[in-house]
N, C-alpha and C positions, 0 to 999 in steps of 0.2 A: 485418540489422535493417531493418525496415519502418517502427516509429516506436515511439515512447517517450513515455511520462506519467510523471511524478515528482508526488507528494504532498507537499510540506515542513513541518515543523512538524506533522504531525498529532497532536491529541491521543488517541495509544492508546498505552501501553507498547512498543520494542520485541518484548520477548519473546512477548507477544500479541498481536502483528501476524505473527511468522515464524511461528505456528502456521497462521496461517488461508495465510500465504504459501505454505506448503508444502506445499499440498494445490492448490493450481491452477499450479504450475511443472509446462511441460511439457504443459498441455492445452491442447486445442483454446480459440480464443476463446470459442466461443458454449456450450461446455462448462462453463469457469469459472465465467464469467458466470450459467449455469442454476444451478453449484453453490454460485455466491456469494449468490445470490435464499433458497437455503434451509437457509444454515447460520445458525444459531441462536449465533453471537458476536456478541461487542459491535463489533469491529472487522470481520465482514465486508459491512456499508453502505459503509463507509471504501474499502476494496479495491474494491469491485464500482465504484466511482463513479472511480476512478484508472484500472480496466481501460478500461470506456465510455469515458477518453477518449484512452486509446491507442485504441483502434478507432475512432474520432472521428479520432486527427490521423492514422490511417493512410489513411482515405477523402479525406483534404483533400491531403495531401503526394503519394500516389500514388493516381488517381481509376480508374486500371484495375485496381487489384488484385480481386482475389478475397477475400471476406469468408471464406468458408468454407475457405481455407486457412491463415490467419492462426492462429497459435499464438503462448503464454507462451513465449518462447524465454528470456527472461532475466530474473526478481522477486527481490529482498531488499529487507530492510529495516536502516534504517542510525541508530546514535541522535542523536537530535539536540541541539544544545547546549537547556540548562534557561533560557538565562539569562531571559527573557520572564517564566517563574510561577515566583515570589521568594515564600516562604510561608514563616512562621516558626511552630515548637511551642513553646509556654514550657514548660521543663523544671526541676527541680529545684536549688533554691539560684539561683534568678534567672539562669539560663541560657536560651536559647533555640537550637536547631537547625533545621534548614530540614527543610520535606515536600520531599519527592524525585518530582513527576511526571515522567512518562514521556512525552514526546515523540520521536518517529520522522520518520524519510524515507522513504517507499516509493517504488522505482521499478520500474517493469514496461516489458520493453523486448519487442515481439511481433516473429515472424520470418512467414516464405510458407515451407509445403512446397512444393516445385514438382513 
């Protein structure tokens, strides 16, 4: 492990955060990053801005590495408690139920080929 960026509380769904997750586990950084500039989700700005800053604290924590060997060695996404957005539907016979947003944790943990 070279360094690590966590996202907490993001507002995306997990389930549409592990889609776009699982298309840059295992790529080169500057790879991702090209393919996260032109996927056309709602959540890949989200990811692309969490990876920049694992390559950000990797340039800060170890200042000899090599950019260009830096790889996704380790991404998921994890859900996160709702309690923050408290959202009520009035429903039938003077009930109410809660909206259910989707908040996540994303963490991307990058490695060095050597």
């Amino acid at each position: 492990m070279v360094s690590k960026a966590i996202a907490r509380f993001a507002r995306i769904s997990p389930r549409k955060a592990r889609m776009i997750v699982n298309l840059v586990r295992g790529r080169h950084a500057g790879e991702a990053l090209q393919l996260l500039e032109f996927t056309q989700k709602a959540g890949a700005p989200v990811l692309k801005k969490v990876l920049e800053s694992a390559v950000a604290n990797a340039k800060t924590t170890k200042p000899g590495v090599d950019l260009d060997s830096l790889f996704v060695e380790t991404a998921f996404v994890d859900k996160a408690p709702n309690k923050h957005m408290r959202r009520w539907r009035p429903r039938a016979m003077g009930r109410a139920t809660r909206i259910q947003k989707g908040l996540s944790h994303i963490t991307i943990i990058l490695g060095a080929k050597e």
